[in-house]
Every structure is written in structure tokens, then in C-alpha cells.
N, C-alpha and C positions, 0 to 999 in steps of 0.2 A: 152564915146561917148554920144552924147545928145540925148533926147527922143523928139519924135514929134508926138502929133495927131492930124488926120484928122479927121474931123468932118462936114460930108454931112447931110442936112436935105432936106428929098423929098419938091415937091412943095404941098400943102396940099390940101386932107388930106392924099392923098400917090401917087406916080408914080407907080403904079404896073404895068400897062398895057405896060409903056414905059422900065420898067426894066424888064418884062421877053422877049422883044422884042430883048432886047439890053446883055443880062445876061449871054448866049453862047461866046459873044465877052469879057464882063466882065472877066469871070473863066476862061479863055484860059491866057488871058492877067494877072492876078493877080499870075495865078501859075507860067507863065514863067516869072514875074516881083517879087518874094515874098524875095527876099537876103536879102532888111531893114525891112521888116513886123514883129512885133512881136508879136501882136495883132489884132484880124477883126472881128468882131461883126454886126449885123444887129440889129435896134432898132426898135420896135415892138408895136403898137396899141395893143387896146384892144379886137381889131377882128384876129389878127393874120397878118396883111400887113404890108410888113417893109414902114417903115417912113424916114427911114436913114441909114446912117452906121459911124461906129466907126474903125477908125485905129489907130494902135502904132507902130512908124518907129523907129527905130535906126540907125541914118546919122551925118556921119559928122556936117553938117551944115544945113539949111534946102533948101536948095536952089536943091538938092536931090530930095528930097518929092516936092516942089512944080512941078518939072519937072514930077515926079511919076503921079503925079493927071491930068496934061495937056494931058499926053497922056493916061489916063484911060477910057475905052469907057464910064460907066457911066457918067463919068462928060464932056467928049466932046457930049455925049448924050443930057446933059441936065435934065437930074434926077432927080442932085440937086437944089432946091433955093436958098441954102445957103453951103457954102462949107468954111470952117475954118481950118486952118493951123500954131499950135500954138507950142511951146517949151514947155512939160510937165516936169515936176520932180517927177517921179513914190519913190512914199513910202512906196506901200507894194503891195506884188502881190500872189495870194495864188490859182489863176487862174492853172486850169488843164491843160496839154498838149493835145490840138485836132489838128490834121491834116485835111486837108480838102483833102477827095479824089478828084483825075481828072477825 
């Protein structure tokens, strides 16, 4: 099955204000949305604000994940500038198992 990642980039130099506003609605929605997630990441400044976030889907096709993203609060928020939805082909992964609690 194909790999896909999302790749949101805040509007600069970060959405903080607008993502902890919106963040409640985010974590509710990702934990009851996570069946293709296999990867989630937040990408980080040098002051500690995320700037973005990084996902890795596992879908059939991608047409999955673009629906995933439509209805994700941050990005019907507005969060992102930039929001990218590409077919990856993952070559090594040596990444630990984290769960994200609810």
C-alpha cells in the first residue's frame, strides 16, 4: 500500500496563537481520525514554536488523505500557508513507537 506525506507549513514566522485556539478541536479529531497515520511530527523553530507539521498516511490512493486534510481542523482553520500532499517511498525507518495520549 502507498505512502503519503502531509506537509503543512505555518504562515511565518509561526501560527501559535491560532493553533492553541484551534488544538482541542485538532487532538480530538486526529485521535478519532489516526487508522492511515503512521507518522506526526510537529517542526520546530529555534525558540521552540512549531512552524508546521509532518504526517505519514498509509492509503490506498491518495485521494484518502486529501479528504483527511479537508476536514482536519487545523487546516479548515487556516494554520497552514502551505499544505503539501505527496506519494513518498519510505527507505528506512528506525523511528521509535510513541503513542500520543488522549
Amino acid at each position: 500500500m502507498p505512502f503519503y506525506a502531509v506537509v503543512g507549513l505555518d504562515h511565518p514566522p509561526h501560527s501559535m496563537a491560532l493553533r492553541d485556539r484551534v488544538r482541542p478541536a485538532h487532538r480530538a479529531f486526529v485521535l478519532q481520525h489516526d487508522q492511515m497515520i503512521r507518522f506526526a511530527t510537529a517542526m520546530l523553530d529555534a525558540d521552540g514554536h512549531q512552524q508546521g507539521s509532518i504526517y505519514v498516511f498509509e492509503a490506498d490512493d491518495i485521494d484518502p488523505v486529501r479528504a483527511w486534510t479537508a476536514e482536519e481542523p487545523f487546516c479548515q482553520a487556516g494554520v497552514y500557508r502551505d499544505l503539501r500532499v505527496v506519494e513518498i517511498a519510505p527507505a528506512l525507518s528506525r523511528l521509535p513507537i510513541i503513542e500520543w495520549p488522549a
